[in-house]
C-alpha positions as CSV (number, residue, x, y, z in Angstrom):
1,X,4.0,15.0,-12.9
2,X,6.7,12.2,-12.6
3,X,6.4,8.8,-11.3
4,X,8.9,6.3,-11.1
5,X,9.9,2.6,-9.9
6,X,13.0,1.4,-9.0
7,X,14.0,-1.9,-8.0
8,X,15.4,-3.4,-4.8
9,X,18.3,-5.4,-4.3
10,X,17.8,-8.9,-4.8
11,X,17.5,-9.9,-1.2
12,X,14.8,-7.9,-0.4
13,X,12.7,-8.8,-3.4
14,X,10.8,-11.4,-1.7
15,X,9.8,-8.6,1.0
16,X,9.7,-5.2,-0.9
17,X,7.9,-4.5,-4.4
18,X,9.5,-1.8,-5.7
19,X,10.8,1.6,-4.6
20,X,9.0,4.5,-6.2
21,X,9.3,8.3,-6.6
22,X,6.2,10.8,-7.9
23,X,7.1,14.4,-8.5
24,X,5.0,17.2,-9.1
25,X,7.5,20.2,-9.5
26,X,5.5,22.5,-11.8
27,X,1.9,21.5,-10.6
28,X,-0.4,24.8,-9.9
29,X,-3.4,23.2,-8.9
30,X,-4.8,25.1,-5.8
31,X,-5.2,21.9,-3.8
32,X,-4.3,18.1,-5.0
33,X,-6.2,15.0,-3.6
34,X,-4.7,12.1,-2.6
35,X,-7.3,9.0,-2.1
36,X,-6.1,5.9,-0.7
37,X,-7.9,3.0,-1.2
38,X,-8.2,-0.6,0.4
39,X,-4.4,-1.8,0.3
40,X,-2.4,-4.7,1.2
41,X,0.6,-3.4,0.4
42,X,2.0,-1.2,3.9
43,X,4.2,1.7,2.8
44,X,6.7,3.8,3.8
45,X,7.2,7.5,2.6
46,X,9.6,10.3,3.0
47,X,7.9,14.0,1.4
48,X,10.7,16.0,0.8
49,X,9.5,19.2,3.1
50,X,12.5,21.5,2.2
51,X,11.7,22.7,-1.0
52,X,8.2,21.3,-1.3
53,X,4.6,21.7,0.0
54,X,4.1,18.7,2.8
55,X,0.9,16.4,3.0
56,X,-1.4,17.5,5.2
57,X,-3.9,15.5,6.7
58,X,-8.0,16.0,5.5
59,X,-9.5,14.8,9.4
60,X,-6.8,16.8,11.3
61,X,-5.3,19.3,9.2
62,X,-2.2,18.2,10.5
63,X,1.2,18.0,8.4
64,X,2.4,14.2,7.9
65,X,5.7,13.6,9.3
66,X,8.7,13.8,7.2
67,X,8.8,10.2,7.2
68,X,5.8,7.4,7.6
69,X,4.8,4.8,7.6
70,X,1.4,3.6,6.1
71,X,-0.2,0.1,6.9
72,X,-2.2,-2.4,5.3
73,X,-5.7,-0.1,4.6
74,X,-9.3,-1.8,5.0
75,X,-11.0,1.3,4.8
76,X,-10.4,4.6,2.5
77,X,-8.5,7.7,3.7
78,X,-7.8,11.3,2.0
79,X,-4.6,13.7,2.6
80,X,-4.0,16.4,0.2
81,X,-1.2,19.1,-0.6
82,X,-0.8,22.8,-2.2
83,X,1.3,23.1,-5.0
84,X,4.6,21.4,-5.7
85,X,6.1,18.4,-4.3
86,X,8.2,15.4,-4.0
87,X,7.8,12.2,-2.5
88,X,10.0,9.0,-1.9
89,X,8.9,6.0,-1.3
90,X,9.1,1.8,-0.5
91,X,6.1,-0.7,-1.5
92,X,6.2,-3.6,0.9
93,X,4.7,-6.8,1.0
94,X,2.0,-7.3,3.2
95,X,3.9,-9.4,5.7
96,X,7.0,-6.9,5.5
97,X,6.6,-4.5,8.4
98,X,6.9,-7.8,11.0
99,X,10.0,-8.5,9.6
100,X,11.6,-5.0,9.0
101,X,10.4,-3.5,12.4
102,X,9.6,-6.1,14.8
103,X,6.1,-5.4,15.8
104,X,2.9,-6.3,15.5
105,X,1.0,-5.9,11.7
106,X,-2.0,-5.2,13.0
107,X,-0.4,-2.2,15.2
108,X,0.0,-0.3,12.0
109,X,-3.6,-1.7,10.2
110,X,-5.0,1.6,8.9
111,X,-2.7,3.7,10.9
112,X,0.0,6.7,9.2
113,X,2.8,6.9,12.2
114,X,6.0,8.7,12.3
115,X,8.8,6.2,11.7
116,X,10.1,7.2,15.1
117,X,7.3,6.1,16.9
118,X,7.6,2.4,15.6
119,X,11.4,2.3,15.4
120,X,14.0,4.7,16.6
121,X,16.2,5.2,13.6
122,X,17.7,9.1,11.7
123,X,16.1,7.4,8.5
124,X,14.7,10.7,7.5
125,X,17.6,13.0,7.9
126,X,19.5,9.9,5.7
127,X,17.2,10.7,3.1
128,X,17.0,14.5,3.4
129,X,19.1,16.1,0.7
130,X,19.5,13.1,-1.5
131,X,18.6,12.2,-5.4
132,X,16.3,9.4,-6.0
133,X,18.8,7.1,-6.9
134,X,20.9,7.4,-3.4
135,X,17.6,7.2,-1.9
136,X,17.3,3.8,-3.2
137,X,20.9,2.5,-2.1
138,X,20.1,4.2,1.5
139,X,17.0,2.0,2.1
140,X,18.3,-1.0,0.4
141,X,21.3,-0.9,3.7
142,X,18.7,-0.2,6.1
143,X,16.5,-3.3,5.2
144,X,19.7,-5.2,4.3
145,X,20.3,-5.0,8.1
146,X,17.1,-5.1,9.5
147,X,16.7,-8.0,7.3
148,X,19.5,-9.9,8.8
149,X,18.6,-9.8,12.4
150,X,14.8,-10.8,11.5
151,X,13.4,-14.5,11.3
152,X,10.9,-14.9,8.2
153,X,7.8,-16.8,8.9
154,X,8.4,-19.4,5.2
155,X,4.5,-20.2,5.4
156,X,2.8,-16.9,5.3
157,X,5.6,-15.5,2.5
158,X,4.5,-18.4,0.5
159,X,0.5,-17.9,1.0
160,X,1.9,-14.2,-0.4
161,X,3.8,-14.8,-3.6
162,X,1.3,-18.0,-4.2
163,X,-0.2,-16.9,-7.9
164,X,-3.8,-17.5,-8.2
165,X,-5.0,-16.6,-5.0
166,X,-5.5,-18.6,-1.9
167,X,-8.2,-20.9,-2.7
168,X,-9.7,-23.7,-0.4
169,X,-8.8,-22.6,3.1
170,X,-8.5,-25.9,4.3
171,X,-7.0,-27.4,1.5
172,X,-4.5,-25.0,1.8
173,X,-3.7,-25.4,5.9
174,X,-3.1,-29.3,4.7
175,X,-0.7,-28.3,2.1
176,X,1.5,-26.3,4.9
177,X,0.3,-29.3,7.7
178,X,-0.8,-26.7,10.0
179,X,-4.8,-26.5,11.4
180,X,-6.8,-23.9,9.9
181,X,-6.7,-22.0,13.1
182,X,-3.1,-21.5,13.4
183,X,-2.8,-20.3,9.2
184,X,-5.6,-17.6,10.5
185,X,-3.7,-16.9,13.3
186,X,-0.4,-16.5,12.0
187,X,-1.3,-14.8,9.1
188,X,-3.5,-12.2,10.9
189,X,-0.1,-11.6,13.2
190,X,2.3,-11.2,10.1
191,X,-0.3,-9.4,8.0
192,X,-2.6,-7.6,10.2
193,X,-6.0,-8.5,8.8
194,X,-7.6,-11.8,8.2
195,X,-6.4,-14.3,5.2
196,X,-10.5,-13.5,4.1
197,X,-10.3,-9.9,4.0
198,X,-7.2,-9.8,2.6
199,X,-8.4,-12.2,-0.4
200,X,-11.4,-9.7,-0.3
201,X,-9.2,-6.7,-0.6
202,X,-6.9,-8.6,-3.6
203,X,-9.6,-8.9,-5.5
204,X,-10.4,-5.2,-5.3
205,X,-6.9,-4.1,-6.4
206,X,-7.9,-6.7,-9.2
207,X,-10.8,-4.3,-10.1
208,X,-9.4,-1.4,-10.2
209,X,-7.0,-2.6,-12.6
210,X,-9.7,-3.6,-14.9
211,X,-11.5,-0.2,-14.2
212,X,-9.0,2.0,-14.4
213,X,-8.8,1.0,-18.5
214,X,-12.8,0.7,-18.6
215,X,-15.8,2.5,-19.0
216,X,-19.0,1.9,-17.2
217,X,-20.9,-0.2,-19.8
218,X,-18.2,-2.8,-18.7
219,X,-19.0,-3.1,-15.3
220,X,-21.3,-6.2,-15.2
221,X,-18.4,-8.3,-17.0
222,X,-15.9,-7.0,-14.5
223,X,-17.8,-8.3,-11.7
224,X,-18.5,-11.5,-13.2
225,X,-14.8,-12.0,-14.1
226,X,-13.7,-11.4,-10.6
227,X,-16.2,-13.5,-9.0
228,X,-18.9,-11.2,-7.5
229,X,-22.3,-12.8,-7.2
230,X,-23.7,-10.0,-8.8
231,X,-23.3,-6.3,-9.7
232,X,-24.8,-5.3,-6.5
233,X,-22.5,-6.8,-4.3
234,X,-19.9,-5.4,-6.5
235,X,-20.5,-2.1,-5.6
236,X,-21.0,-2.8,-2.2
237,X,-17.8,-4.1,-1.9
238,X,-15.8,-1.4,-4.2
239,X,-17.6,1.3,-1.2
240,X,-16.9,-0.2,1.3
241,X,-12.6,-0.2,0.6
242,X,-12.7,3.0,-1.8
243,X,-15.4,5.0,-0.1
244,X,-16.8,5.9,-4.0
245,X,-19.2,3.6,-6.2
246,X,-17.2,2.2,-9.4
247,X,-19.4,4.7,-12.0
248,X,-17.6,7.7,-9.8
249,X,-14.3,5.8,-10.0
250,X,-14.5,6.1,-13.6
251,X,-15.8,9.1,-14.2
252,X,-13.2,10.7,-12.0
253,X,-10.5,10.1,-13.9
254,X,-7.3,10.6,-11.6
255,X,-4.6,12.9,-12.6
256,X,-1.8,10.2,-10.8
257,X,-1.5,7.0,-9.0
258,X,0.7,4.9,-7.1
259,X,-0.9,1.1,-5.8
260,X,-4.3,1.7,-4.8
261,X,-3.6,5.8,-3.7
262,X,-5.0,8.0,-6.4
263,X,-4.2,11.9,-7.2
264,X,-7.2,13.9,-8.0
265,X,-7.3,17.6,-8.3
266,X,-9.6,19.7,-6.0
């Protein structure tokens, strides 16, 4: 298995992470499991469908569409595939999908929808047929132009790229001279969640950083570094986004990752 990142053009970098690219071309697994976790980072992804296995969904047993895209996650979901594959995709910012496609965040919290459905575009069949590498100059035009006909909202991208995490609510609504209400409100509309749950769901990410090079003996200092009141509501927490306690996290030891998804065999 193959994963890769590739960087955006400089203009986007203040609204896309990275481009990325995870092949499995000579797995043989019978089934592969793909766990998302709580994530505030919306996605979108193209499967490559004409020489690969597609993504099927676990609820519906439906294929995904050719091309997706994924929102900002509160809540854990599963897909899984059948032998080989390839995959293509863009790691946004939180407050990214406003900008790019003009609608709503919270329209696309914890939803998986056809790129068609939220903007008209032959994205896909611009991708179809194409290395990685032309994949990345094709996106970087597309959000190069959609880019240029958007208006950023400068006060939630700087809550975003603000290291250290958001601190005092109020405290931070005076440093922007704004009310408290309207950094809720237009953060929730540029985001999709709430500034709280998304400081809740950081902090997850944060954990399973620290887990993912841990063992369980740790756990008590992991919570207590990232602030939890106690182990208990540690747990409770890492559930509720990963749909797993951290001991199973750990033991299961993926077999691939990309953000907060993780590839487990079946």
């Amino acid at each position: 298995m193959h994963y890769h990142q590739y960087a955006p053009a400089d203009l986007l970098r203040n609204l896309v992470r990275y481009y990325w690219s995870l092949d499995g071309r000579q797995f043989s697994t019978s089934r592969l499991n793909i766990l998302s976790f709580g994530d505030r980072h919306p996605r979108l992804i193209f499967q490559d469908t004409d020489c690969f296995e597609p993504i099927i969904h676990d609820e519906t047993g439906e294929e995904m569409p050719l091309c997706y895209l994924k929102g900002v996650r509160t809540r854990p979901t599963e897909v899984f595939m059948h032998g080989a594959f390839s995959h293509f995709g863009v790691s946004f910012y939180p407050h990214a999908i406003t900008t790019f496609f003009g609608m709503g965040a919270d329209e696309l919290t914890n939803q998986m929808p056809d790129i068609n459905m939220v903007y008209r575009c032959n994205l896909a069949e611009r991708l179809r047929n194409r290395t990685h590498l032309v994949r990345v100059a094709v996106l970087d035009s597309f959000l190069l132009e959609k880019m240029a006909k958007a208006s950023l909202d400068s006060t939630v991208q700087s809550i975003i790229h603000k290291k250290g995490g958001v601190g005092d609510m109020e405290m931070l609504a005076s440093s922007l001279r704004i009310s408290e209400r309207q950094l809720q409100r237009r953060f929730k509309k540029q985001v999709g969640i709430p500034l709280k749950r998304y400081e809740r769901i950081s902090r997850f990410e944060l954990a399973l950083t620290r887990l993912a090079a841990a063992d369980y003996s740790e756990l008590t200092s992991i919570a207590f570094e990232l602030g939890y009141t106690d182990q208990s509501h540690f747990i409770k927490e890492f559930q509720e986004f990963a749909g797993m306690t951290p001991y199973n996290f750990v033991r299961n030891k993926s077999v691939g990752a990309e953000s907060s998804s993780f590839l487990y065999t079946g």
